[in-house]
N, C-alpha and C positions, 0 to 999 in steps of 0.2 A: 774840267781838267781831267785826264784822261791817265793812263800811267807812263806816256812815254813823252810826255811834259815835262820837261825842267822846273825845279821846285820856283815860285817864287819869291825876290826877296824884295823887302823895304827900301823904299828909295833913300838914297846915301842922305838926303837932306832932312828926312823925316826925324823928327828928335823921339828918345825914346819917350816911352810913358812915364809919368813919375808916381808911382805906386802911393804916395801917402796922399795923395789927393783923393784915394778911393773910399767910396762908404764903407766902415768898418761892417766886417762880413755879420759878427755878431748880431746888428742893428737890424740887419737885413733877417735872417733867421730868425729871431725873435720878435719882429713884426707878424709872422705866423703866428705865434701863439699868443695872439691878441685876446679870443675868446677864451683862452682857458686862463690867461692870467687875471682877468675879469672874474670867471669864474670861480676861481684859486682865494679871492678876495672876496667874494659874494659868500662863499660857505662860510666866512669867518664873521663876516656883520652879526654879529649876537648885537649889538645897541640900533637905535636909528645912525644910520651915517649917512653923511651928504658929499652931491655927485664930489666936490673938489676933494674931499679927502680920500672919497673911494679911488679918484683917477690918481690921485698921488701917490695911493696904498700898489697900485697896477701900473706903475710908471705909463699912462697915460694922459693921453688927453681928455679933459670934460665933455665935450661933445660925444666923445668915443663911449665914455663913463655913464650918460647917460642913456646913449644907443643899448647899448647890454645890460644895461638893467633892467631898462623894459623891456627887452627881450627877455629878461628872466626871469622878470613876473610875469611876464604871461604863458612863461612854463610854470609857474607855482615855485619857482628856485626863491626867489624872496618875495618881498610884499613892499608895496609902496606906501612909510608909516607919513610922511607930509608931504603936501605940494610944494607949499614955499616956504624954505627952499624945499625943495626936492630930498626926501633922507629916503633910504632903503635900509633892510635887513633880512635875514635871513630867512626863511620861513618853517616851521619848527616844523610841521607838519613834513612838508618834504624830507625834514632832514631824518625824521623817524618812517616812512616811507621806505628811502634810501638803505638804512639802516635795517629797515627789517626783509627787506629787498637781499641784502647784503649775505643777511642769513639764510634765510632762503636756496641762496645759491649755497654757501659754504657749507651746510650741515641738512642730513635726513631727517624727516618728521620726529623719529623716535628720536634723534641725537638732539632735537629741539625739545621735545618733552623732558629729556632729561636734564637740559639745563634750566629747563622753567621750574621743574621741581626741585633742583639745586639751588634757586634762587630764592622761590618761596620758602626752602626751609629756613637759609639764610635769615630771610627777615622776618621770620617767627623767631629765629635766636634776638634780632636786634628788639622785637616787642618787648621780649620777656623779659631782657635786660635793660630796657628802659622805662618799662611797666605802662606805656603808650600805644597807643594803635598807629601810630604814625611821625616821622620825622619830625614833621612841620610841629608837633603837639608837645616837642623836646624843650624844655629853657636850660640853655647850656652852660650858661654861669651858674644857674642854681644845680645844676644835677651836677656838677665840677664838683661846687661847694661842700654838697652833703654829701659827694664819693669819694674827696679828698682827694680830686685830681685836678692834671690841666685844663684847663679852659680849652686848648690847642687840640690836645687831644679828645674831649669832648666832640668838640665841631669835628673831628676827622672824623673818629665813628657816625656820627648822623650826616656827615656826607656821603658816606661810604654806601649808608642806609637808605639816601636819597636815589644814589646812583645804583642800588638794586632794586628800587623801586620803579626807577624806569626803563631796568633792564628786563624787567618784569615784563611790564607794559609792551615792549617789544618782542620779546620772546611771545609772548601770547597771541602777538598779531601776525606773527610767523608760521608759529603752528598753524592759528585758525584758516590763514588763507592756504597752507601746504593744505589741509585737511580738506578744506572748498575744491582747492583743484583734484585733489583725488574723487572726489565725488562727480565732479562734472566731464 
């Protein structure tokens, strides 16, 4: 068609379309992000979970549930805890990887040294007030009991103390490799 063509139009018998017969656009769009809603759902398996609940958790299908997983284990995204049935989870290694990856990017060596020795100070205070080398070594009914506090509150502090203890762990694994790559 050329521009000095007359438009063309629809033949008078032709009926029009009826628009609600059409696939909802969303459907369509969000078939795209098939892998990353898999994905979305893979970081979160802290337990074994099996293919029917993971596809239900990714409003997909089991077949689909299954395709992505082991595609995801055999990038180290989870790990495959049974065959029959089939459960997956998350894989912690990856996830502290990711996480010290994460930092890596976001912060300079030095601004990593300095949160690592922010952190160990931190749980040099939680030792000393707990009079233990370690969370795990806390009984938190009994240290409540003889400090005349909540139980609640107990378990917050030695979670707290948990979760510097692995912020530790990753800060350290941060620095070290900044530190590797500066050398090589």
């Amino acid at each position: 068609m050329n521009d000095m063509d007359p438009p063309r139009k629809a033949p008078e018998d032709e009926s029009k379309p009826d628009f609600g017969d059409w696939e909802d656009p969303s459907t369509i769009v969000s078939g795209e992000r098939t892998r990353d809603d898999f994905l979305d759902v893979a970081l979160q398996l802290r337990e074994p979970t099996p293919i029917p609940e993971i596809a239900e958790r990714a409003d997909r299908g089991e077949d689909s549930a299954r395709e992505y997983m082991r595609f995801f284990a055999e990038l180290g995204v989870v790990e495959q805890v049974t065959q029959g049935p089939e459960q997956y989870r998350v894989d912690r290694d990856y996830l502290q990887w990711r996480r010290t990856r994460q930092i890596k990017q976001q912060y300079t060596a030095n601004e990593i040294a300095q949160l690592l020795s922010e952190t160990t100070d931190t749980i040099d205070e939680y030792r000393e007030k707990f009079d233990v080398d370690s969370p795990d070594l806390v009984s938190v009914a009994e240290y409540a009991e003889e400090n005349n506090m909540d139980v609640e509150e107990v378990w917050e502090q030695v979670s707290l103390w948990k979760t510097e203890v692995s912020r530790r762990k990753i800060l350290n694994e941060a620095l070290k490799t900044s530190e590797e790559k500066k050398v090589a």
